[in-house]
mmCIF file of the N, C-alpha and C atoms, coordinates in Angstrom:
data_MODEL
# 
_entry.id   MODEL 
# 
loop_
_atom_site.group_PDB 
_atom_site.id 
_atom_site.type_symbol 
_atom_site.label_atom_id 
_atom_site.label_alt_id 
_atom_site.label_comp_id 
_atom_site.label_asym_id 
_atom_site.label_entity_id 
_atom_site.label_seq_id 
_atom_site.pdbx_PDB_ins_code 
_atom_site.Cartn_x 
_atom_site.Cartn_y 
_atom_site.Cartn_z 
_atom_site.occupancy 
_atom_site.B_iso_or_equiv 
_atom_site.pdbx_formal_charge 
_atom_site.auth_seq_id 
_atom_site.auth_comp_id 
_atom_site.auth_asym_id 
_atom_site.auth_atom_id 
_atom_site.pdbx_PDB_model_num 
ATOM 1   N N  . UNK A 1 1  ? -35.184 -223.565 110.373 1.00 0.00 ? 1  UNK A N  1 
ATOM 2   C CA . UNK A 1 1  ? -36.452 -223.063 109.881 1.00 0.00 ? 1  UNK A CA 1 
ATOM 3   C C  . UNK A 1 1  ? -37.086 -222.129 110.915 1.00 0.00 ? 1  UNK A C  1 
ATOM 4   N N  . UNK A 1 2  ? -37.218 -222.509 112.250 1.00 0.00 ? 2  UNK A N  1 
ATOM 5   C CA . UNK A 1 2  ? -37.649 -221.888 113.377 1.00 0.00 ? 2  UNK A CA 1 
ATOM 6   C C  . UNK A 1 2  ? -36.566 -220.439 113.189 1.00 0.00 ? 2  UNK A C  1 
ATOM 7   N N  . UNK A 1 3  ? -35.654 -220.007 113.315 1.00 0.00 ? 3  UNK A N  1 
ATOM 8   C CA . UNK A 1 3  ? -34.948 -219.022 113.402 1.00 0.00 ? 3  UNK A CA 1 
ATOM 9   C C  . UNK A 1 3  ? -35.120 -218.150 111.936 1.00 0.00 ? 3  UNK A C  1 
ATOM 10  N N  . UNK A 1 4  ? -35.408 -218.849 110.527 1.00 0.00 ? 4  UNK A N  1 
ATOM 11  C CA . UNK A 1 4  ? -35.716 -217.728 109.594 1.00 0.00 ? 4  UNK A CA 1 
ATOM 12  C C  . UNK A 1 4  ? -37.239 -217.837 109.795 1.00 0.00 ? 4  UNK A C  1 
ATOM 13  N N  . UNK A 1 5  ? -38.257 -218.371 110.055 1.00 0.00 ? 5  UNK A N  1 
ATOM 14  C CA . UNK A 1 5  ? -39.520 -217.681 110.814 1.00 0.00 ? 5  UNK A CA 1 
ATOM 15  C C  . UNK A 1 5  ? -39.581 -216.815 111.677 1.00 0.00 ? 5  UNK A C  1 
ATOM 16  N N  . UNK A 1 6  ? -38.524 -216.878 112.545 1.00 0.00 ? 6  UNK A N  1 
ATOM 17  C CA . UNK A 1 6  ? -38.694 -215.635 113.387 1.00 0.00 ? 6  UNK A CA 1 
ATOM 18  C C  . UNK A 1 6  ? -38.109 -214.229 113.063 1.00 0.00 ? 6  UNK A C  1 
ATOM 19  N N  . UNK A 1 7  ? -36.942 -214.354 112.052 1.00 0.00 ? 7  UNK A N  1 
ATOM 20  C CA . UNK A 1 7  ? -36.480 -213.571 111.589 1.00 0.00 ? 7  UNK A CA 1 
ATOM 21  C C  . UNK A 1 7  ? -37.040 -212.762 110.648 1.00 0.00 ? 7  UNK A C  1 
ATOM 22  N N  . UNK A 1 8  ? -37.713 -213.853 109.560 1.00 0.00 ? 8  UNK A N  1 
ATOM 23  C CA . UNK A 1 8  ? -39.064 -212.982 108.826 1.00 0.00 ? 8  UNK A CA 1 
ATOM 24  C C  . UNK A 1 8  ? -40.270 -211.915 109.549 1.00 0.00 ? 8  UNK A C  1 
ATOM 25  N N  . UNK A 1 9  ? -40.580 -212.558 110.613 1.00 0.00 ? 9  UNK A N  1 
ATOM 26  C CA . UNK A 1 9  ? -41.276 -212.157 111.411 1.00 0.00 ? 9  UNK A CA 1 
ATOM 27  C C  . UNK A 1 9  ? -40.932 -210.486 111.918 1.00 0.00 ? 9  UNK A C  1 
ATOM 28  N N  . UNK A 1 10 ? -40.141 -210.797 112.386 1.00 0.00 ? 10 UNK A N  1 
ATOM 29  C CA . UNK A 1 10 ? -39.183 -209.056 113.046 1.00 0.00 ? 10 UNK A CA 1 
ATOM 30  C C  . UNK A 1 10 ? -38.805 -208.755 112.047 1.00 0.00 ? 10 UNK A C  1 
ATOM 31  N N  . UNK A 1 11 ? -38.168 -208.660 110.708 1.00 0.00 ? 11 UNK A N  1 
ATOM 32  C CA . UNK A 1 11 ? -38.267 -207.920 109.665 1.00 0.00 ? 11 UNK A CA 1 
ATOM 33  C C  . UNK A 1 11 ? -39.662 -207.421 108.784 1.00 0.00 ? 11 UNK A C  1 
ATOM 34  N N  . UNK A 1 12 ? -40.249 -207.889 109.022 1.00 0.00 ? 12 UNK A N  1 
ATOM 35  C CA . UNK A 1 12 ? -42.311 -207.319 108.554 1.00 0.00 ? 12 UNK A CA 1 
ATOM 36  C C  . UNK A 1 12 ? -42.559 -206.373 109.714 1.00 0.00 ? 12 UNK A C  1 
ATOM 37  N N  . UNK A 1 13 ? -42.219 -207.001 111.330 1.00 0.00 ? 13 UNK A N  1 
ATOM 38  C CA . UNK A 1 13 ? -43.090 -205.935 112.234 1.00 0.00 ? 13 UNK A CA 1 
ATOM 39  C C  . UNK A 1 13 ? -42.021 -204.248 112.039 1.00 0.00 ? 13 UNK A C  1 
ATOM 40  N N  . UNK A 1 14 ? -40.319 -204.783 111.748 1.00 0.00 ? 14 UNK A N  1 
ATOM 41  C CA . UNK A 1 14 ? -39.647 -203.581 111.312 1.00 0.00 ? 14 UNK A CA 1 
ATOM 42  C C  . UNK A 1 14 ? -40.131 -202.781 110.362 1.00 0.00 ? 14 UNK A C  1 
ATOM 43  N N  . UNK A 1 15 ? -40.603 -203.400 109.173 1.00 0.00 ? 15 UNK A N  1 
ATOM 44  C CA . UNK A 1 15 ? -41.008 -202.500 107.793 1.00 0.00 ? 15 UNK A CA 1 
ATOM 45  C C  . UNK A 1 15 ? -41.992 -201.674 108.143 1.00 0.00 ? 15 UNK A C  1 
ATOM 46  N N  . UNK A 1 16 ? -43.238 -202.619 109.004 1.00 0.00 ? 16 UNK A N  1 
ATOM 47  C CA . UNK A 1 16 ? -44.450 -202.063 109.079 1.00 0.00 ? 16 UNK A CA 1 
ATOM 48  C C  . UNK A 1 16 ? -44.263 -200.410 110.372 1.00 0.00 ? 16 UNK A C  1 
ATOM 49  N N  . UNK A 1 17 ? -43.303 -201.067 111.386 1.00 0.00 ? 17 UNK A N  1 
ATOM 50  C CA . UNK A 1 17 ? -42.690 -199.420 111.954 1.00 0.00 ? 17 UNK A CA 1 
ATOM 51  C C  . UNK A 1 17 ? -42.322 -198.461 111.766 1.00 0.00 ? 17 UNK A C  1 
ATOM 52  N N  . UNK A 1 18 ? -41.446 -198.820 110.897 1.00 0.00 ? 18 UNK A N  1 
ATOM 53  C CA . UNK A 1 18 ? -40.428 -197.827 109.711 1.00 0.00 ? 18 UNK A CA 1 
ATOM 54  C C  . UNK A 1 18 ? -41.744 -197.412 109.155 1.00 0.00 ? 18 UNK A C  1 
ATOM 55  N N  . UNK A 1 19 ? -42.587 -197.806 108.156 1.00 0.00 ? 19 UNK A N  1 
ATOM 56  C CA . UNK A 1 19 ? -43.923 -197.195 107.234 1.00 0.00 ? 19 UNK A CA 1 
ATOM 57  C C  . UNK A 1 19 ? -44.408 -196.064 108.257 1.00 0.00 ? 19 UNK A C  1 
ATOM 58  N N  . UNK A 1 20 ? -44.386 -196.325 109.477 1.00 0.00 ? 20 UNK A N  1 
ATOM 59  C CA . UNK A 1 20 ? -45.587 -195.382 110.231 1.00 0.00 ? 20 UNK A CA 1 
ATOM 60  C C  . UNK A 1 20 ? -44.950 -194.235 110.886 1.00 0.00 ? 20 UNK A C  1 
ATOM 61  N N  . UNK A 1 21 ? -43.705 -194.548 110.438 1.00 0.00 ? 21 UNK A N  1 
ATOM 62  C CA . UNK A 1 21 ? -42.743 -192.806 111.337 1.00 0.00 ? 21 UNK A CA 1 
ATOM 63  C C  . UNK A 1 21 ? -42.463 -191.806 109.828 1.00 0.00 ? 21 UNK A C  1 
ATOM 64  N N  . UNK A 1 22 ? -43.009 -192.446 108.743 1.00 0.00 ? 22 UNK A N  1 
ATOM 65  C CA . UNK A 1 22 ? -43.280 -191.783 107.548 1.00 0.00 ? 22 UNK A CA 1 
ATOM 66  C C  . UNK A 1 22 ? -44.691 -190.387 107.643 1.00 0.00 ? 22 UNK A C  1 
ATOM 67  N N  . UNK A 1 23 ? -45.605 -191.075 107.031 1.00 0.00 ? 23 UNK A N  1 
ATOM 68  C CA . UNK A 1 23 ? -46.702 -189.975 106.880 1.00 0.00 ? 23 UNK A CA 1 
ATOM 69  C C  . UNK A 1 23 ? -47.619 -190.667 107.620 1.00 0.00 ? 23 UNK A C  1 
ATOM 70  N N  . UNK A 1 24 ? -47.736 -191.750 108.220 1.00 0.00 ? 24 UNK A N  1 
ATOM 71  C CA . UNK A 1 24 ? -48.304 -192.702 109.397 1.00 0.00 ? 24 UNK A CA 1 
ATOM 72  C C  . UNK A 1 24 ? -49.496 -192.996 108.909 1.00 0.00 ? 24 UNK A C  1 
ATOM 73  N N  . UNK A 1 25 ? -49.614 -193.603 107.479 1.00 0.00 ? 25 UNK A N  1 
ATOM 74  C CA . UNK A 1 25 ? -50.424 -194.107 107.392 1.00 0.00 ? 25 UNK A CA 1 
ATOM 75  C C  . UNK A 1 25 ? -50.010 -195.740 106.358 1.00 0.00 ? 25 UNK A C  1 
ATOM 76  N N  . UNK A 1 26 ? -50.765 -196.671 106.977 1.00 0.00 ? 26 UNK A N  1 
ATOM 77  C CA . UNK A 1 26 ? -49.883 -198.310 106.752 1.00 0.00 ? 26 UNK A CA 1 
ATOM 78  C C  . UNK A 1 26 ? -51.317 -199.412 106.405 1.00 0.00 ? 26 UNK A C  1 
ATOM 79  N N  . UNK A 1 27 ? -51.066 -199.886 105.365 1.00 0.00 ? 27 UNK A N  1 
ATOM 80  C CA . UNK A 1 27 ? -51.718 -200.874 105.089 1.00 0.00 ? 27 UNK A CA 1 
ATOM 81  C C  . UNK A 1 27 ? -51.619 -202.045 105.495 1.00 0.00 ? 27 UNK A C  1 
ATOM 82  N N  . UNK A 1 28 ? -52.290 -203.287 106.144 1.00 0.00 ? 28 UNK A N  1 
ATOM 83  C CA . UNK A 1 28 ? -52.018 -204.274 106.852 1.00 0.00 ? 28 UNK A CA 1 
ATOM 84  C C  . UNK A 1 28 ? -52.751 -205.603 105.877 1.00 0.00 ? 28 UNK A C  1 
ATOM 85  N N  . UNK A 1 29 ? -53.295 -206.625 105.814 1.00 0.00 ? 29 UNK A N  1 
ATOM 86  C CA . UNK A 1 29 ? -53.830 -207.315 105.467 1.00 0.00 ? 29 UNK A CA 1 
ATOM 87  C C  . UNK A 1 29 ? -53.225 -208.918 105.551 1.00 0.00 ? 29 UNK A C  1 
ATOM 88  N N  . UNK A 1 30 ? -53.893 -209.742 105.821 1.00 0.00 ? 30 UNK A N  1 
ATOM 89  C CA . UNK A 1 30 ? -53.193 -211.056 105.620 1.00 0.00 ? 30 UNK A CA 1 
ATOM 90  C C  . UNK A 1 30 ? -54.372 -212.355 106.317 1.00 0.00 ? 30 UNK A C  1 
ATOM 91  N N  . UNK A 1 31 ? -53.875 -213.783 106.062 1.00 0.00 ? 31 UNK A N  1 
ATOM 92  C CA . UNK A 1 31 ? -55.043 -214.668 106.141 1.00 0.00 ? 31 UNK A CA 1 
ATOM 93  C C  . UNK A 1 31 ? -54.470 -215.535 106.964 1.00 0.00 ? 31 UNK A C  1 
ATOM 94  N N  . UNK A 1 32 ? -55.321 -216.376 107.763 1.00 0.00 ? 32 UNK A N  1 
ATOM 95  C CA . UNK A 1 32 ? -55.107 -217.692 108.614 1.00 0.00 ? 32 UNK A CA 1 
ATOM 96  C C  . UNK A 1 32 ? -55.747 -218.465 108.243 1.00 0.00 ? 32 UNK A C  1 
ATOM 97  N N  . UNK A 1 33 ? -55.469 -219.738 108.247 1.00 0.00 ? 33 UNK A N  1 
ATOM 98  C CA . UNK A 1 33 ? -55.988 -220.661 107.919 1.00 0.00 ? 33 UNK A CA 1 
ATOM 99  C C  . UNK A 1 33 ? -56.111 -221.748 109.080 1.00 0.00 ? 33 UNK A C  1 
ATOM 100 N N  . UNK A 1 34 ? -57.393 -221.800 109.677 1.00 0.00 ? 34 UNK A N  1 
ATOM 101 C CA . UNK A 1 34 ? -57.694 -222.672 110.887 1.00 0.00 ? 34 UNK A CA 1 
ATOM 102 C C  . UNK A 1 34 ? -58.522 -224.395 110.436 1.00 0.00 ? 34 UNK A C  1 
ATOM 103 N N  . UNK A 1 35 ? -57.717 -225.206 110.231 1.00 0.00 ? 35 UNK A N  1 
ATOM 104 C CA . UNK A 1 35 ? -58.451 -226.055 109.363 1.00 0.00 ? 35 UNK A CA 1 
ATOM 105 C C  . UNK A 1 35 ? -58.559 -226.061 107.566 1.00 0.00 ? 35 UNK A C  1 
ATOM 106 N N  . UNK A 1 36 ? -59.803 -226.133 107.510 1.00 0.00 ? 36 UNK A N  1 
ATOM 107 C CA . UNK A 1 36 ? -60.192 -225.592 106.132 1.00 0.00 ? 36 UNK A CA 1 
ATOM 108 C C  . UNK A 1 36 ? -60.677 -224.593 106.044 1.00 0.00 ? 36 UNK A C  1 
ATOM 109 N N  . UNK A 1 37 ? -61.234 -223.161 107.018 1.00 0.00 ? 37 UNK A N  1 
ATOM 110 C CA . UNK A 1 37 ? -61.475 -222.428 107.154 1.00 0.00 ? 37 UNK A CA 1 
ATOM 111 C C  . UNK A 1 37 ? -60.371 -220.764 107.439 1.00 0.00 ? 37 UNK A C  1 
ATOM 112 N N  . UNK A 1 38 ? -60.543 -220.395 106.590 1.00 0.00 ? 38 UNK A N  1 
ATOM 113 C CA . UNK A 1 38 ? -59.894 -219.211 106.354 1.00 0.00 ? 38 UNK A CA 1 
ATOM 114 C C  . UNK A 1 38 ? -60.124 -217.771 106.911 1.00 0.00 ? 38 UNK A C  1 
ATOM 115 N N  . UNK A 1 39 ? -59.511 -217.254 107.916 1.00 0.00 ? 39 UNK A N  1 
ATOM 116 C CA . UNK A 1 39 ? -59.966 -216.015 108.240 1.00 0.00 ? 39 UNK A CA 1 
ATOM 117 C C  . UNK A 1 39 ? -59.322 -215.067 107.978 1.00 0.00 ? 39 UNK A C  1 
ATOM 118 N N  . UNK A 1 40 ? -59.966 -213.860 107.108 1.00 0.00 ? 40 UNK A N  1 
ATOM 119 C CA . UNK A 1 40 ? -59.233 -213.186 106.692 1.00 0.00 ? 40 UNK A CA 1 
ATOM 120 C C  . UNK A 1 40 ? -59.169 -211.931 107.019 1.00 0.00 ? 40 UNK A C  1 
ATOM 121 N N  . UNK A 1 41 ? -58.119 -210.815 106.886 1.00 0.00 ? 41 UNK A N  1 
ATOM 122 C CA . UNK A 1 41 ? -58.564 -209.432 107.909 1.00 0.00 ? 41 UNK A CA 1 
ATOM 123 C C  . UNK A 1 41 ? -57.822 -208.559 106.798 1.00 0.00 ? 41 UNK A C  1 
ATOM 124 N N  . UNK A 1 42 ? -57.888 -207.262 106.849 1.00 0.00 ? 42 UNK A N  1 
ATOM 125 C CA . UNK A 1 42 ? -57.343 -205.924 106.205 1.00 0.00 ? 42 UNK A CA 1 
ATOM 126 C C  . UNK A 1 42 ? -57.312 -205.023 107.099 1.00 0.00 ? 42 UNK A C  1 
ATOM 127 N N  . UNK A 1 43 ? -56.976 -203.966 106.834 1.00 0.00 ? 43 UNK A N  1 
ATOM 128 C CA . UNK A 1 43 ? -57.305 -202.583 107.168 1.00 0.00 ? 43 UNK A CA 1 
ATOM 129 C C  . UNK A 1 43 ? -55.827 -201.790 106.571 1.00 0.00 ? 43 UNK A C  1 
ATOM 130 N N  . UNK A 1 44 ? -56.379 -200.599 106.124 1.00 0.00 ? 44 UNK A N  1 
ATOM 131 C CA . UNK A 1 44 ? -55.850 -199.608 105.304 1.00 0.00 ? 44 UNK A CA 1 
ATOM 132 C C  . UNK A 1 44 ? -56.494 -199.423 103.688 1.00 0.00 ? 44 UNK A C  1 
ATOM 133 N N  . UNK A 1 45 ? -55.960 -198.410 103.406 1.00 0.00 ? 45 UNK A N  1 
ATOM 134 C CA . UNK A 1 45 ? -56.593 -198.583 101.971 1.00 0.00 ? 45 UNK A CA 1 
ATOM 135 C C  . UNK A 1 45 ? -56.111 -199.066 101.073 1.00 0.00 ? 45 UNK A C  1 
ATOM 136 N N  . UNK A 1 46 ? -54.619 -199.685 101.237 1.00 0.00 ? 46 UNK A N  1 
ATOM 137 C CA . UNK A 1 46 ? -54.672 -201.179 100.370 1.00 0.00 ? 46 UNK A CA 1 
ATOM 138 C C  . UNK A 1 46 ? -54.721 -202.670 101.396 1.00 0.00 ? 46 UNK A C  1 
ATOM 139 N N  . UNK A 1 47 ? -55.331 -202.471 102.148 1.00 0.00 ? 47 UNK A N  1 
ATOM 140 C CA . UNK A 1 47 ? -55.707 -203.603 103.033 1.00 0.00 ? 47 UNK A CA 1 
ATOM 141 C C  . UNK A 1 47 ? -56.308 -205.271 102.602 1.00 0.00 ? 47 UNK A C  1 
ATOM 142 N N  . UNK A 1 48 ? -57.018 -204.566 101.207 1.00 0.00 ? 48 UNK A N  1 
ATOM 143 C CA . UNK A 1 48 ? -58.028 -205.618 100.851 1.00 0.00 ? 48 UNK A CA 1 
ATOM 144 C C  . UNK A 1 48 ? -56.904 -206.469 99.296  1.00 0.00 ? 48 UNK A C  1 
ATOM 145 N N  . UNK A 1 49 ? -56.522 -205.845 98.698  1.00 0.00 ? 49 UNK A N  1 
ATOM 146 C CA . UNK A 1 49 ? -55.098 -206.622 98.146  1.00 0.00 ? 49 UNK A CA 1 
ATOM 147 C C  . UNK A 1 49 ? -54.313 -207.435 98.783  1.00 0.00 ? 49 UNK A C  1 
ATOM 148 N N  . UNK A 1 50 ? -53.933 -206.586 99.494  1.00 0.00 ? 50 UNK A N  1 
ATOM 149 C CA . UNK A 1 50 ? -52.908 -207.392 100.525 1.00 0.00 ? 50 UNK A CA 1 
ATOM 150 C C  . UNK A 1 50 ? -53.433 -209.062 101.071 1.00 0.00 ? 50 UNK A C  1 
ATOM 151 N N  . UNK A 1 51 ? -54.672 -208.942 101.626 1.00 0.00 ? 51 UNK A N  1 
ATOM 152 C CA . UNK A 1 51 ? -55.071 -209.591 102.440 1.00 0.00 ? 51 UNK A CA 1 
ATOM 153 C C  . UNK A 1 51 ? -56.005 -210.946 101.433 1.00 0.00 ? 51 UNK A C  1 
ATOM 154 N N  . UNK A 1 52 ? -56.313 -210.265 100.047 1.00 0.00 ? 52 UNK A N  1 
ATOM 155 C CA . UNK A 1 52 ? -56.501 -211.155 98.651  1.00 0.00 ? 52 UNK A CA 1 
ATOM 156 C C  . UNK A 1 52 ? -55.074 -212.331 98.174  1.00 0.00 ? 52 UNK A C  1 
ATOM 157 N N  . UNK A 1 53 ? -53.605 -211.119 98.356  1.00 0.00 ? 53 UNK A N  1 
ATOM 158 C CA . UNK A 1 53 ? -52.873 -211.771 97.600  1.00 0.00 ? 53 UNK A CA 1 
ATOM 159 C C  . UNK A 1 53 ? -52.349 -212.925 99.219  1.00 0.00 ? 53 UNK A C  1 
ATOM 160 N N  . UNK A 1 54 ? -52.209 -212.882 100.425 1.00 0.00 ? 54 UNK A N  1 
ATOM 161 C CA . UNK A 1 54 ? -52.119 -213.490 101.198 1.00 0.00 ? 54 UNK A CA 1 
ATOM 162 C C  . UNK A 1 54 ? -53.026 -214.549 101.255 1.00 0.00 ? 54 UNK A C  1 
ATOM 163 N N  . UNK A 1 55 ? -54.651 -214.614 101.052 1.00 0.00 ? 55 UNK A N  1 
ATOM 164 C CA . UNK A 1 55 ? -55.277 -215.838 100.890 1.00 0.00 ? 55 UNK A CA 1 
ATOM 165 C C  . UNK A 1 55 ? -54.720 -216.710 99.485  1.00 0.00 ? 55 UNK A C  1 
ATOM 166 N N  . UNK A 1 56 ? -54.273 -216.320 99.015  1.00 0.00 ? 56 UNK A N  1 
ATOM 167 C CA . UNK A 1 56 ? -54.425 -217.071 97.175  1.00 0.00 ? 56 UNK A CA 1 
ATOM 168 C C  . UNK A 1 56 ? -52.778 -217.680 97.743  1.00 0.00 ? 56 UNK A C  1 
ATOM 169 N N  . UNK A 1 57 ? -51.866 -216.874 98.381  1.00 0.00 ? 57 UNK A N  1 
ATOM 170 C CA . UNK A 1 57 ? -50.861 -217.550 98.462  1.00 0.00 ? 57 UNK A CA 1 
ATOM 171 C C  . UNK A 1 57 ? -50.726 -218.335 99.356  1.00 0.00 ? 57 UNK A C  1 
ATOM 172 N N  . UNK A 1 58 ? -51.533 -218.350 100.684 1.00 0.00 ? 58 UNK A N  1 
ATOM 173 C CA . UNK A 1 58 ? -52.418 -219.741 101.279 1.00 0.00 ? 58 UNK A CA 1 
ATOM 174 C C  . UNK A 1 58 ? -52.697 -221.031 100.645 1.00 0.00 ? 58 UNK A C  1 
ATOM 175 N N  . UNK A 1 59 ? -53.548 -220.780 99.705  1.00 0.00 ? 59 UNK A N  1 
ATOM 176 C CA . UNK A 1 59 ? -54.314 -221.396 99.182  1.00 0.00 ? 59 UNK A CA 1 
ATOM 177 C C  . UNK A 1 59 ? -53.006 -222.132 98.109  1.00 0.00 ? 59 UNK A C  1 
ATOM 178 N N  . UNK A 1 60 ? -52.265 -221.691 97.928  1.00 0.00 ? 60 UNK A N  1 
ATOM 179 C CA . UNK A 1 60 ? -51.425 -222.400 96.780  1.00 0.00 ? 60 UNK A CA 1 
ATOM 180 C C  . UNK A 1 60 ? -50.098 -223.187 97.891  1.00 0.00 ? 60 UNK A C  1 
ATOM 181 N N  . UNK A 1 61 ? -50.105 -222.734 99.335  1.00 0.00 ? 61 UNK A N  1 
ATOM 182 C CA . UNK A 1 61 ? -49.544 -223.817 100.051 1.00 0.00 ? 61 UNK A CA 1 
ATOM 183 C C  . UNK A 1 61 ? -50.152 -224.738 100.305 1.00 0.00 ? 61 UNK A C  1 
ATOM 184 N N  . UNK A 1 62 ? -51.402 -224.657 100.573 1.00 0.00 ? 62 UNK A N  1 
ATOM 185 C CA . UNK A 1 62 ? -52.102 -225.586 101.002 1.00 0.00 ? 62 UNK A CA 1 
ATOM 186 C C  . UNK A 1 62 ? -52.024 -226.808 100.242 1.00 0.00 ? 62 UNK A C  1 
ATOM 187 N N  . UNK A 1 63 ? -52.227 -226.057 99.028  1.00 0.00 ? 63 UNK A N  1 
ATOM 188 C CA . UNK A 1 63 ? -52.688 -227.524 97.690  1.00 0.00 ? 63 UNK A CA 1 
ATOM 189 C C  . UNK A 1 63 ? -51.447 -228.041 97.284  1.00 0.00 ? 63 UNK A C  1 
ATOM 190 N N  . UNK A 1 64 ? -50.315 -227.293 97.459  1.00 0.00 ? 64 UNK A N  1 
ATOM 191 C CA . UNK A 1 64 ? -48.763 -228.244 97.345  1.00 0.00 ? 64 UNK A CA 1 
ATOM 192 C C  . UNK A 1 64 ? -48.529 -228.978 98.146  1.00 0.00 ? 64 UNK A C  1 
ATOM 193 N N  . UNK A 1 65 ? -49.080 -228.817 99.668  1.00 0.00 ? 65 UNK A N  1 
ATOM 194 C CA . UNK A 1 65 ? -48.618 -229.798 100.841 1.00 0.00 ? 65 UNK A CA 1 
ATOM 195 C C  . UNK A 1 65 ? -49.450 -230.486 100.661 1.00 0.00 ? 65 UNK A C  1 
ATOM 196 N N  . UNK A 1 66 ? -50.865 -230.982 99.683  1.00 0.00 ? 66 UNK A N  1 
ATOM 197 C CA . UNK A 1 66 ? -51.776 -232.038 99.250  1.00 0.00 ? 66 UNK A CA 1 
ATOM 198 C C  . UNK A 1 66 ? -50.869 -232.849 98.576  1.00 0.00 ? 66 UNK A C  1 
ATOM 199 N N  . UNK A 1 67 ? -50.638 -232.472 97.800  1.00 0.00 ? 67 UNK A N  1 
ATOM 200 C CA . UNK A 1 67 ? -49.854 -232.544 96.706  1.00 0.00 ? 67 UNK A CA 1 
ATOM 201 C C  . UNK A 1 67 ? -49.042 -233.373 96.510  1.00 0.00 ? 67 UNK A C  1 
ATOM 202 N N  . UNK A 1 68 ? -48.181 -232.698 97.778  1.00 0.00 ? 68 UNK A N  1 
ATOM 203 C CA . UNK A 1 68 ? -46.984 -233.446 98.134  1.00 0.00 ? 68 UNK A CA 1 
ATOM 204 C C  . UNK A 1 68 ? -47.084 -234.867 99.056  1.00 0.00 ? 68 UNK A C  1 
ATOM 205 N N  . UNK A 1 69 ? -47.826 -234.674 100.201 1.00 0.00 ? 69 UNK A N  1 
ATOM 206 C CA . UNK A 1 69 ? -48.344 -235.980 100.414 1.00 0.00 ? 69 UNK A CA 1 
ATOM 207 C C  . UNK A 1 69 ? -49.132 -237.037 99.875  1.00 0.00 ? 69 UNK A C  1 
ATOM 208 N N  . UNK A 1 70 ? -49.673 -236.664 99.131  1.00 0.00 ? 70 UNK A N  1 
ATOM 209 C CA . UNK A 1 70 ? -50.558 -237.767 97.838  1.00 0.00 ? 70 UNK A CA 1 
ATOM 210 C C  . UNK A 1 70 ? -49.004 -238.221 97.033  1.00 0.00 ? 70 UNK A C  1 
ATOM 211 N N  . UNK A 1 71 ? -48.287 -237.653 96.924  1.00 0.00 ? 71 UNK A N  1 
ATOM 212 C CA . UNK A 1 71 ? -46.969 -238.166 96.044  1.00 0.00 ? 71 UNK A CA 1 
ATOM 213 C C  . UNK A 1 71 ? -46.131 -238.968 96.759  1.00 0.00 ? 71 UNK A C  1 
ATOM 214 N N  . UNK A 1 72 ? -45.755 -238.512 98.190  1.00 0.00 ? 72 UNK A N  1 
ATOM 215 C CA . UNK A 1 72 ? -45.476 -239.822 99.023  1.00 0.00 ? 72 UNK A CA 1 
ATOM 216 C C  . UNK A 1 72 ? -46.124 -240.879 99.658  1.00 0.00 ? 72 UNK A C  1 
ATOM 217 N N  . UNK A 1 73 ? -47.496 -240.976 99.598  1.00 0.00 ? 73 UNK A N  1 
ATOM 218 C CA . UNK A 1 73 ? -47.888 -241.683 99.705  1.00 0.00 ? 73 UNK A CA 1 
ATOM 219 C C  . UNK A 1 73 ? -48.325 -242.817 99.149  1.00 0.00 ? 73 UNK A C  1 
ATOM 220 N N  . UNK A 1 74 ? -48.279 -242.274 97.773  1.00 0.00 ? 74 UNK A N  1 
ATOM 221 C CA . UNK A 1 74 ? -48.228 -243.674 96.574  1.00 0.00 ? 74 UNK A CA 1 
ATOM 222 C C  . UNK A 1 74 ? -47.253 -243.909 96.254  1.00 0.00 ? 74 UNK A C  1 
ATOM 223 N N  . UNK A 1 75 ? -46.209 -243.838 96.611  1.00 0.00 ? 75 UNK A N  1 
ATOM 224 C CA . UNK A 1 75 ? -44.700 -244.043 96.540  1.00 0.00 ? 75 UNK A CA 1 
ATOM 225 C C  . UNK A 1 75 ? -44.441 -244.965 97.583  1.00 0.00 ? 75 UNK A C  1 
ATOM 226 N N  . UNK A 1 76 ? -44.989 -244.548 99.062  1.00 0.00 ? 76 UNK A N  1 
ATOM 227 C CA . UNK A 1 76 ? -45.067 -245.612 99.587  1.00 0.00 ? 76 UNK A CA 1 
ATOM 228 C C  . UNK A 1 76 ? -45.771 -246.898 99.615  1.00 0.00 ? 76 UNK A C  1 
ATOM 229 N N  . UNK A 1 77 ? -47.104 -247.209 98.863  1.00 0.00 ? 77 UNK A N  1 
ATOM 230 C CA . UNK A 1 77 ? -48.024 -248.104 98.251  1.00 0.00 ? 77 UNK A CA 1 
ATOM 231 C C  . UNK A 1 77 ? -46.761 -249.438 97.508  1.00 0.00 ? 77 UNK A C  1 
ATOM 232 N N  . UNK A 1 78 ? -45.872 -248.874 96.997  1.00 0.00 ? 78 UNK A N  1 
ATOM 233 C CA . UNK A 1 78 ? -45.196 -249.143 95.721  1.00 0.00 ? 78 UNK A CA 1 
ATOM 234 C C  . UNK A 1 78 ? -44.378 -250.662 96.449  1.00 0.00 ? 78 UNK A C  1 
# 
């Protein structure tokens, strides 16, 4: 898992390089989640999509890893 995280990783900072030896202009956007608190950032002029569809797809890990532990955990009750 550690090695395709990092690999994802250097293939995004590649794309986003490759974008800027084009017409050098690159849209960025994306969210953290510190707790229950969400910080979110953009910049470019599709910055604010980007950085929309990155919270919502946050937000839909978040509530599966609820999810998922509420399901093992009454499993373990059992």
């Amino acid at each position: 898992m550690l090695a395709a995280g990092l690999l994802m990783v250097a293939v995004g900072f590649g794309m986003v390089f490759a974008a800027t030896l084009g017409d050098g202009s690159t849209s960025v956007g994306g969210a953290v989640f510190i707790g229950p608190f969400p910080i979110v950032f953009g910049s470019g002029s599709d910055g604010w999509p980007l950085a929309l569809g990155s919270l919502l797809v946050g937000a839909v890990m978040v509530g599966l890893i609820l999810i998922w532990g509420y399901h093992f955990a009454a499993k373990g009750e059992e």
